[in-house]
C-alpha positions, 0 to 999 in steps of 0.5 A: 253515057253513065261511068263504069269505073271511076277511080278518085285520088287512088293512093297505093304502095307496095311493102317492100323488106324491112317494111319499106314501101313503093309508092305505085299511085298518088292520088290517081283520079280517071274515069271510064265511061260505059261501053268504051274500049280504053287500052293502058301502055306505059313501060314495063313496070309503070303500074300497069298490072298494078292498076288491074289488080287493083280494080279486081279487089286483089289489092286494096288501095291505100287511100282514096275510091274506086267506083263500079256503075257509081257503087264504091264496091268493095269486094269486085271480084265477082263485078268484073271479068278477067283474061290474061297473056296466058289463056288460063285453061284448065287441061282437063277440062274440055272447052264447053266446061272451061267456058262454062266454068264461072256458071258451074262455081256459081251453081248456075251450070243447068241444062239451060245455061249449057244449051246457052254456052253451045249457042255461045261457042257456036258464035265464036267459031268453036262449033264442034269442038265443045269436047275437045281439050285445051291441048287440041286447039290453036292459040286463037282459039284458046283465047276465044275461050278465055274471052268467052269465060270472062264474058260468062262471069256476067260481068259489064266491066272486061280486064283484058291484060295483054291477051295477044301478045303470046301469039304470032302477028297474023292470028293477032292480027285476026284476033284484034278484029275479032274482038273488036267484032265481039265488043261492037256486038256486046257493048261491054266496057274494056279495059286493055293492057298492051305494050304494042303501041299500033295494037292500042290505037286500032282497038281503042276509043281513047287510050292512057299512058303511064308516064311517070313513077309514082303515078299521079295522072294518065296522059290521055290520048283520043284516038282519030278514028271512025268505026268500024275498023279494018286492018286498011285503017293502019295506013291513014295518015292520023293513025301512022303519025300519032302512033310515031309519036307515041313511040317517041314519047314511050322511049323516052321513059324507057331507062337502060 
C-alpha cells in the first residue's frame, strides 16, 4: 500500500500580537497510507483545523515536509478535496451546478461532464433534484452534494471536517453508513476530523489522537473491527470498551 500523505518533522506556529508566536506542531511526523479512512479527535483547540489547513496549502508550515503520493507538493489546493460541518452550497445555484462547480472553475463543464455529473447525482440518491435550490433539500442531502464536489475536484486524498455534526443523530446516522458506502466503492483516502468519539471508531480503519499542545506525536488507535459495517457493530464488546476508554483518555485532556 503506497503513502497518500506523509507528514515529516512538521513544525508550525501561529503570530500572535506584538509578534509572539503559538506553537501549534513540533516536529510532527505520521503517515497515511492510500485508501485508508483515518479520523482525527482530540480537544477543541488541539490542532486539528490547524493540521487540515495545513495540508490544503492554506497554511504553510514552518519547518519540516509534507508529501502527496511521495511529491512534497507545494501548492495542494488543487491535490485534495474539501468538505466542512457547513455544506458550502452556493443558494443560487442549483444542485447539478453546486456538484459540478470544481469541473466549470476548471472549464471542464462540457456536455460530457454534465451527463457525467447526473449519473453521479443519480447514484447518490438526488435523482430529480438537479434543478432544485440548496433551500429545498434536507440536510442529508445537502451534505451528499458537498461530498459529491469534493469528489468532483479529482482529488485521491478527501478532507472531511466534521461533516455531520450540524444534523440530528438519525440522518447522522444514515450518513455515516452512507459514506462508508461511497468510500468502500471509491477507494479514496480519508482524512475525518470528529469530535464524536463512536463516530471515529465506526467509520475508521485506525484513528489519531491529539493529545498534547504543542503537538509532537499522535496516539495512534487500530480499530478491531471487520468491513463492512453496520450500525449492529456498536454493540460488539471491542467497540464499546475501546471507545470507554477513549472517552476517559479525552477528558482527561479536557481543562475547565
Amino acid at each position: 500500500m503506497t503513502d497518500s500523505l506523509v507528514f515529516e518533522d512538521v513544525t508550525f506556529s501561529y503570530r500572535g500580537s506584538g509578534g509572539k508566536k503559538a506553537q501549534i506542531l513540533s516536529q510532527l511526523s505520521f503517515t497515511i497510507k492510500a485508501g485508508e479512512f483515518v479520523s482525527v479527535i482530540g480537544p477543541s483547540g488541539s490542532g486539528k483545523s490547524t493540521l487540515f489547513r495545513l495540508i490544503s496549502g492554506l497554511e504553510t508550515q514552518d519547518e519540516g515536509k509534507i508529501f502527496m503520493n511521495g511529491e512534497a507538493v507545494q501548492n495542494r489546493l488543487g491535490h485534495i478535496g474539501y468538505m466542512s460541518q457547513k455544506d458550502g452550497l452556493l443558494p443560487w445555484l442549483t444542485v447539478l451546478e453546486n456538484a459540478a462547480l470544481p469541473l466549470t472553475l476548471k472549464r471542464l463543464y462540457g456536455k460530457k461532464a454534465q451527463k457525467d455529473v447526473i449519473e453521479q447525482l443519480e447514484r447518490f440518491g438526488l435523482k430529480g433534484f438537479e434543478s432544485s435550490y440548496p433551500h429545498e433539500l434536507s440536510g442529508g442531502m445537502r451534505q451528499r452534494v458537498s461530498f459529491l464536489r469534493a469528489l468532483l475536484s479529482g482529488s485521491e486524498l478527501l478532507l472531511l471536517d466534521e461533516p455531520f455534526s450540524a444534523l440530528d443523530a438519525v440522518t447522522k446516522m444514515v450518513m455515516q453508513e452512507w459514506l462508508l458506502e461511497q468510500w468502500a466503492a471509491m477507494k479514496k483516502t480519508i482524512l475525518f476530523i470528529t469530535h464524536d468519539v463512536e463516530e471515529a471508531l465506526f467509520l475508521s480503519d485506525r484513528i489519531l489522537v491529539f493529545s498534547e499542545s504543542p503537538v509532537n506525536h499522535l496516539e495512534e488507535i487500530v480499530v478491531p473491527l471487520t468491513r463492512p459495517r453496520t450500525v449492529a457493530d456498536l454493540k460488539d464488546p471491542a467497540f464499546t470498551g475501546l471507545k470507554e476508554k477513549l472517552l476517559m483518555d479525552l477528558k482527561k485532556m479536557v481543562s475547565i
